[in-house]
N, C-alpha and C positions, 0 to 999 in steps of 0.2 A: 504494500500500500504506500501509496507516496501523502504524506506530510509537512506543511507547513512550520516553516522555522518564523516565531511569534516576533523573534526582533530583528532577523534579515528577507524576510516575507521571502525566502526564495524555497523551490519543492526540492524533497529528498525522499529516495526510495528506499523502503523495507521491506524484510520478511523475514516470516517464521519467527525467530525467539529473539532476532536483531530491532524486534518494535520497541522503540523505546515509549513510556509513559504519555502518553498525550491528552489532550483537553478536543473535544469532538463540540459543535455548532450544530445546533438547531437553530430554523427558522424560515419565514415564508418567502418563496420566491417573486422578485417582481418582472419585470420586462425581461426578456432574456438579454435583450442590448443593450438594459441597466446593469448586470451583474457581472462582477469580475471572472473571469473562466481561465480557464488553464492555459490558454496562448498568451494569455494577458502577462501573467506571472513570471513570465520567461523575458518579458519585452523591459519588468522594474516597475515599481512604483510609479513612476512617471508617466509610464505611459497607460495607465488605468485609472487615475487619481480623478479623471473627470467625470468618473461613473458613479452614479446612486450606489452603487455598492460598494462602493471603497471603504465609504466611512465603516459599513458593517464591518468588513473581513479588518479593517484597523482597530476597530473598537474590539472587537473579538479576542484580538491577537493581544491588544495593551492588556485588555483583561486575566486572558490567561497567562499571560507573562508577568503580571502584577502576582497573580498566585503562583508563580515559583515554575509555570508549564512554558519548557523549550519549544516543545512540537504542538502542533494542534493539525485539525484536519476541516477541512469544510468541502462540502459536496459540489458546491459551483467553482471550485478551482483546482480539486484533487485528481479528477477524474478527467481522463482527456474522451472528451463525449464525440471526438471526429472516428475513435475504435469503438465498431461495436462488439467485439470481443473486449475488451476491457470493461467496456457499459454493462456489457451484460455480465460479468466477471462479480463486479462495483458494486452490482444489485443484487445477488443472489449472496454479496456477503456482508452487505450492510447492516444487517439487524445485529451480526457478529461485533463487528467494529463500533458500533454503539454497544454492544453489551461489553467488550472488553477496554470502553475509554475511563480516563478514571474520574471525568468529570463531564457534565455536559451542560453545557451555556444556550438556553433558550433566547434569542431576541424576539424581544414582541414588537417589531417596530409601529404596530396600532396602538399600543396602551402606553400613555401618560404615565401614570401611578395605577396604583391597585386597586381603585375607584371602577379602572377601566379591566380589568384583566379578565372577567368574566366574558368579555366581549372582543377579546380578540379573532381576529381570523385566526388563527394558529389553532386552535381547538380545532376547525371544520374542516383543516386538509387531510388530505390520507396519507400522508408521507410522515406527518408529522405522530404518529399514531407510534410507529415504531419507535421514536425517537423519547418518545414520552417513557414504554416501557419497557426497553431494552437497558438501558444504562440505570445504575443503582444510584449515581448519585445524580439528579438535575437543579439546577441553578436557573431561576427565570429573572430575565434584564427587562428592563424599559426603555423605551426609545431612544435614549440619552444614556444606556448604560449604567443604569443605577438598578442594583441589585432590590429585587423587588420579594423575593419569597423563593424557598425550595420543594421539589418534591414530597419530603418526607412528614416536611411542618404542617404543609399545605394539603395533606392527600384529601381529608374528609371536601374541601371546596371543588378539588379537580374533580374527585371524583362526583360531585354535583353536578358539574358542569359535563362529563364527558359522559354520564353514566357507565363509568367501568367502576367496579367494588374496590374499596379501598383497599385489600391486600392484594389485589394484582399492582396498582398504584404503587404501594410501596417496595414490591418485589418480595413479600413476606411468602408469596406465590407464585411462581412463576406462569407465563401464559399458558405450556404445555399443561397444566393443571386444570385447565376450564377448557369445555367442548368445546369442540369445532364450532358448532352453531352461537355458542357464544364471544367466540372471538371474532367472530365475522359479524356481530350485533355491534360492536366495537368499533366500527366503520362505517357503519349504518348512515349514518348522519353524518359522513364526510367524503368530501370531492376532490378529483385531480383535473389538472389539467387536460392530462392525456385519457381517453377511456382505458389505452392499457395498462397504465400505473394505479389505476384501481387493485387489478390484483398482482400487481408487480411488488405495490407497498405490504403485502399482506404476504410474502414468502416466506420472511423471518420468523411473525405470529404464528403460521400455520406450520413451521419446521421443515419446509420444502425446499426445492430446487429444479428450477426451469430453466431455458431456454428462453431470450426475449425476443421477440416477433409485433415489432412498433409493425401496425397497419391492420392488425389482425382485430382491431375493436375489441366487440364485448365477448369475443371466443377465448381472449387471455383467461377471460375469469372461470371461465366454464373448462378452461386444459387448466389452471389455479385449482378446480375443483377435483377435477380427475390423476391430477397429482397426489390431492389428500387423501385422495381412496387406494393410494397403494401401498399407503402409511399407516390407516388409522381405519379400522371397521366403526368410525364413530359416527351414525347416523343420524346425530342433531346436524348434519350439514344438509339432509332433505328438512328439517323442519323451518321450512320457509313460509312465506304467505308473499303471493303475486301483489302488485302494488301497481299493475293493467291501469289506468284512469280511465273512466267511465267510458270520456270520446276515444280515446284508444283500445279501448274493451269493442267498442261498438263497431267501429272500423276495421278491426279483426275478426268479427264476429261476420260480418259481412261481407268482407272478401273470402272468407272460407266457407261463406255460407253455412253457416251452422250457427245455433243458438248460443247467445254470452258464456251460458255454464258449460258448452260442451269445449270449449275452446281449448284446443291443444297445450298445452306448457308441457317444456322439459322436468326433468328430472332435477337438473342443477338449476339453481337459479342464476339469473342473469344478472345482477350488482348486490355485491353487500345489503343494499339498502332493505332488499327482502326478506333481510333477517332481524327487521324493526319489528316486532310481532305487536308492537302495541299495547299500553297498557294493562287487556284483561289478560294478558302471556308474558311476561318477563322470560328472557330466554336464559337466563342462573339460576331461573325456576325448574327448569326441564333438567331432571339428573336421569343419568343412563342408571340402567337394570342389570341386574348380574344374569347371567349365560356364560352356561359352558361351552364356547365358541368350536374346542376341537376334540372333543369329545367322540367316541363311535358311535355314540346314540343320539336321537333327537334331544335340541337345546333343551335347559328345564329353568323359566324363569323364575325369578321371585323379585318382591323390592319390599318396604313397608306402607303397611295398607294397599297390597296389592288387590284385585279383586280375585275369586276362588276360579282357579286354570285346569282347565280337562285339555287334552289333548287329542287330536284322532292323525292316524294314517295316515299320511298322502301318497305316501306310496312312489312317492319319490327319490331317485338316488341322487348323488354329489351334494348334499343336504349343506354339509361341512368347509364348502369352497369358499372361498373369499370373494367378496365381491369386484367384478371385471366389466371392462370396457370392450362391447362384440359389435361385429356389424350391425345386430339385430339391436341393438341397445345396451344398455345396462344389465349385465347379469348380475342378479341378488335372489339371496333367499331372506326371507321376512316371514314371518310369522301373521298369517293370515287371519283377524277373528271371524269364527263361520256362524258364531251364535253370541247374544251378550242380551244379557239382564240385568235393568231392566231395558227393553231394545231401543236400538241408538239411529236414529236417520240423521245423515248431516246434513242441514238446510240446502237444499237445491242442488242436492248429491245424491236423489235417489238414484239406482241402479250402480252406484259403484261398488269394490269394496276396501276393505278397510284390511290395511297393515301394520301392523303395531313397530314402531319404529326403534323398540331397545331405549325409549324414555318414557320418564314418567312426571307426573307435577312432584316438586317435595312438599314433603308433609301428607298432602289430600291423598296418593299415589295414585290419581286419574290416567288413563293411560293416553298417551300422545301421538298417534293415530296419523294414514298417510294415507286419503282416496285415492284410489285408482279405478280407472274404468279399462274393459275390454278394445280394444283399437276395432276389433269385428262389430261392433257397436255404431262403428262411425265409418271408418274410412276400409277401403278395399285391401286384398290381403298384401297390394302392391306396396306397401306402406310396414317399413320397417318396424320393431317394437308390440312385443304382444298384448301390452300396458301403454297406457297414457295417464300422465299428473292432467288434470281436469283444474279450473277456476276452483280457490278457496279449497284446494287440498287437504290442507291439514287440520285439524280437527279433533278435540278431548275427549275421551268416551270416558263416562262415569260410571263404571261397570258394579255391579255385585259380582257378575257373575261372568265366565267367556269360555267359551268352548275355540280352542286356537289350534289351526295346521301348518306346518311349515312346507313352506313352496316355494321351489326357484320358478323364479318369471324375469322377462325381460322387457326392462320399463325405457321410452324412449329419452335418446339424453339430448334432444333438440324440438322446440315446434316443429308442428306442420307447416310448410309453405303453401302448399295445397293439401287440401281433404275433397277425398274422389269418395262419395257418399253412395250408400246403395239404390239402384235401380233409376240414378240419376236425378233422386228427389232433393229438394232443396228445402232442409232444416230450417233457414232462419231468412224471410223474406219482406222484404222494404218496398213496396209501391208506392210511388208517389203520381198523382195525377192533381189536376187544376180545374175549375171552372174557366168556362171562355169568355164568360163577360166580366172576367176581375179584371184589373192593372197587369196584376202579378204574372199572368198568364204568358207562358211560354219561357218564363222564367227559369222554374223548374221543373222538366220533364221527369225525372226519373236518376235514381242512385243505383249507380249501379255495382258491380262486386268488385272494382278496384281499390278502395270507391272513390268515387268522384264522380262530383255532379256533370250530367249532360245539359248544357244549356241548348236553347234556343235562343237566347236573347244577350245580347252584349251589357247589358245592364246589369248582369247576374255572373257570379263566379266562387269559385271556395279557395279556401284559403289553404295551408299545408295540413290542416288538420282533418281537412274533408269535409268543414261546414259552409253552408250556403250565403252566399254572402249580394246581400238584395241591394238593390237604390230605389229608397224611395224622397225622390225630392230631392233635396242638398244633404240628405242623411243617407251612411250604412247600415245596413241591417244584419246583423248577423242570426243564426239560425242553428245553433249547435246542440246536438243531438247526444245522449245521454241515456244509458241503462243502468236499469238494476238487474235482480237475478231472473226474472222473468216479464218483465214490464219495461218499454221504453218511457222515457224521458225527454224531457226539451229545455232549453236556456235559449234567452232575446236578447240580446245586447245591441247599443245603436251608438252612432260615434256621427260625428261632424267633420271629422277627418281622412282616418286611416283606418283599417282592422287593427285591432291591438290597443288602440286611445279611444277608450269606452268613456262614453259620459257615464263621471261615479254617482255612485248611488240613486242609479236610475233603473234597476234591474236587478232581480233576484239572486243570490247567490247559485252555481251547479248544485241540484239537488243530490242531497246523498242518496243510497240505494234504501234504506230504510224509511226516509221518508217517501220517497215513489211507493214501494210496496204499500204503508198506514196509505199514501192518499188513492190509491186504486180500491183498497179495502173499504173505503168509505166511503156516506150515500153516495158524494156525487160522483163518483169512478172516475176521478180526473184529473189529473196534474196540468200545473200552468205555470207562466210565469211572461212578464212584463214588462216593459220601461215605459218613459215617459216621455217624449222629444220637448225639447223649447217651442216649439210650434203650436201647441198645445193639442196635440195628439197623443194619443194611448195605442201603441202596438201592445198586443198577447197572443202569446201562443197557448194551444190550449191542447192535450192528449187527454181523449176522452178511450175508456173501455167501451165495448159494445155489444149486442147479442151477436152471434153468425146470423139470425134472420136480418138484422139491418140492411146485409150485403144486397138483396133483393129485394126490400120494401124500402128504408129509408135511404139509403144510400144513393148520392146523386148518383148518375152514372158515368162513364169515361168511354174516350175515343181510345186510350192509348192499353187500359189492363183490361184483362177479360176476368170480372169478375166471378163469373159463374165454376172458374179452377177450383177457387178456394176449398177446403174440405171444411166439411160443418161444424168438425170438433175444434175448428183454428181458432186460437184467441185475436180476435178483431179490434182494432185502433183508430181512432180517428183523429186525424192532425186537425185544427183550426187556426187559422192566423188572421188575426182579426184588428182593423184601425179605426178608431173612434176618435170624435170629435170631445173634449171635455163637457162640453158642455149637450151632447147629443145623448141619446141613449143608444139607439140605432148605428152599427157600426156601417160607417164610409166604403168598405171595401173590406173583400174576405176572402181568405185564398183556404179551402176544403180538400185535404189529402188522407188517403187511409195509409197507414200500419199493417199488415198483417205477418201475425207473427205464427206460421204453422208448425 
């Protein structure tokens, strides 16, 4: 490793047992063309001195060299970033070289004083994650270099602030001591620049070692994931929850053509952040269960306050294998429950089933559960994985009782791109049609399964997220489209400008899935929502439920769908979009589209 000399700023190379003592630097990156780099250091002082980052790597350097530290190291000038063999060397042993510095110097160049230290950026990057809990002693500065607080004194605050347990904090624990699933909760709520240093920063935490592949996106995190499977048979790393947002739920729902819940997800998740489970799940809640992994017989659980475990046949062999990475998918064997009392449906998960995932809640010992559905269910045999992770997966079964089998299956470890459905029917369908005597008309014809709207009219067009984006008058109108587990949604927004600069608080927040669901349930079966223009107009959208006989008594009729396809057990919608005058009762103009959702 090469090293920084604190009072001749110039590099020198180490290894092995030749490292002498060093002082190591945290802190947040700004402009790359602000920061002192490794060609710099070679050119002197001088000719770097005109950069935002001088003062750091100077102030760093007086610091440690005021505490007695010849060498120090810092990441924007140690590393010559033009090898990507060295880059990638740098990063697969930095969690090392913070763990073996004998001091580490936080700058917050955001916080003033300790007034502000709660609010630094530094808490929210992912680089800085390691940095925090790799080295045993940390020192955090201020702007100015004035010693503001240390790790040790300080843990019960950081650990407020970052939600990690104060003896990972103080190193009383080490990270390898806490699940997978919880060290990656740990990152949840922090971002990199790059998508791939998301799981680039997380190699040291998880004890692994990769290869780096800048350009590869969010598949770093998912080879991050499949790395730790050849490590650790620790299956809090499936206990995820999708964090899909509703217009991206919907949008995917519809280009795959398949209903919101059936919606394909992988196996691994796709960023840290799906391992936020949210309040009612703390993931240092979820402890693993004892099994005898290699065993010649079938596993035999237990935990405390387990519920009462029968076991039956499957008649299965390689019971005992470790879990692998196949063409067909993920190979694992899990522990299937085939019966439980008292009986357990997971909200909008009927027809899955359920895999016990070797965790449990502590204390309660609720078991911590993984739906899976059949892929012959959905898509053609053409389609790899004999499993598929389904929307809102994972899930607590509060057992008495469970009659459990153990079964290797193979669960897929990517979405679908496409879902080729049987006999060519289409799961989850959007018509939209118009009246002819509205304004609106010709606007919007029809969404289709890219999606994206087909216009007629140059007036009308969507924005990247696939919502409809109208002109009415000197105003946009936006039109974005929203589900729950079984019920579509709507959200209006209007702007005087651009997409994106909404007149505030002139329109209802995105409704969450719970509240769609309570207002379908209710008399008037209908969600809405509305703004207000300065013209003194009232846009609303309105989704109403409807019987299947409306299709052929109330329902206008259309030039563009053939209503009469519908099947009669389909749950039926009707869009309204409607403009009033303030002072009118009677709305100005009204644009009538259906929903159906079969």
């Amino acid at each position: 490793m090469r090293l920084l000399s604190t009072t001749k700023l110039t590099l020198s190379e180490f290894t092995g047992s030749d490292i002498p003592v060093y002082a190591i630097l945290s802190h947040t990156w700004g402009a790359d063309s602000e920061e002192v780099v490794f060609t710099d250091i070679g050119q002197g002082p001088q000719a770097w001195a005109h950069k935002k980052g001088a003062a750091k790597v100077e102030g760093f350097c007086q610091v440690a060299a005021a505490n007695g530290y010849e060498w120090a190291w810092i990441d924007t000038c140690c590393i010559d970033k033009s090898s990507s063999a060295e880059l990638s060397e740098a990063i697969n042993s930095m969690y090392q070289w913070y763990r073996e510095s004998h001091v580490c110097y936080v700058y917050l160049s955001d916080v003033p004083d300790m007034d502000h230290f709660h609010r630094s950026r530094w808490f929210t990057r992912g680089w800085t994650l390691q940095e925090l809990m790799a080295p045993r002693f940390v020192d955090f500065y201020s702007a100015d270099w004035e010693e503001l607080c240390n790790k040790s004194d300080y843990k019960h605050q950081i650990a407020t602030i970052t939600g990690i347990e104060e003896d990972a904090i103080a190193g009383s624990l080490q990270p390898e001591r806490y699940t997978i699933g919880v060290r990656m909760s740990w990152a949840a709520k922090r971002t990199t620049k790059r998508i791939e240093d998301m799981a680039y920063s997380l190699l040291g935490i998880c004890g692994v070692n990769m290869p780096l592949l800048y350009g590869e996106g969010t598949r770093a995190f998912q080879r991050l994931q499949e790395e730790i499977l050849k490590t650790t048979e620790d299956y809090s790393l499936f206990a995820w929850n999708d964090i899909i947002g509703n217009n991206d739920l919907l949008n995917l729902s519809m280009r795959l053509d398949v209903p919101p819940t059936l919606c394909p997800l992988a196996i691994f998740a796709s960023t840290p952040a799906n391992f936020d489970l949210g309040a009612s799940i703390l993931p240092n809640s979820l402890v693993p269960v004892a099994s005898d992994h290699f065993g010649p017989k079938k596993r035999r659980l237990g935990w405390p306050n387990s519920p009462r475990l029968s076991y039956t046949d499957s008649g299965e062999q390689g019971l005992d294998e470790p879990p692998r990475i196949t063409a067909r998918g993920l190979r694992v064997t899990l522990p299937f429950l085939e019966t439980v009392t008292p009986r357990h449906t997971a909200d909008g998960l009927e027809g899955t089933q359920l895999a016990f995932l070797y965790l449990a809640v502590e204390q309660t010992g609720w078991m911590v559960c993984l739906a899976l559905r059949k892929s012959d269910d959905l898509v053609s045999s053409v389609a790899s994985g004999e499993f598929y992770r389904p929307r809102r997966a994972l899930t607590i079964v509060k057992a008495d009782e469970a009659s459990i089998s153990f079964r290797t299956v193979y669960i897929r470890t990517k979405p679908l791109d496409r879902v080729v459905t049987h006999r060519g029917q289409r799961l989850w369908s959007l018509d939209y049609w118009s009246r002819d005597e509205v304004p609106f008309t010709s606007c919007v014809l029809y969404l289709n399964s890219a999606p994206r709207v087909v216009l007629g009219s140059r007036q009308a067009r969507t924005d990247l997220n696939g919502c409809v984006i109208l002109q009415h008058g000197r105003y946009l109108l936006c039109l974005r489209f929203v589900c729950g587990l079984s019920v579509p949604g709507c959200l209006l927004q209007a702007s005087e400008s651009e997409p994106g600069r909404w007149l505030p608080g002139r329109y209802e927040d995105t409704p969450e899935e719970a509240r769609l669901e309570e207002a379908f349930r209710g008399q008037d079966r209908k969600q809405s929502s509305e703004c207000r223009l300065p013209n003194d107009q009232t846009i609303q959208c309105t989704i109403r439920r409807r019987p299947s006989a409306w299709l052929t008594g109330g329902a206008p009729q259309s030039g563009n769908i053939d209503l009469s396809q519908a099947r009669r057990s389909a749950e039926i919608f009707s869009l309204e979009v409607t403009v009033s005058k303030h002072d009118s009762d009677s709305p100005e103009l009204k644009l009538l589209e259906t929903i159906r959702l079969l």
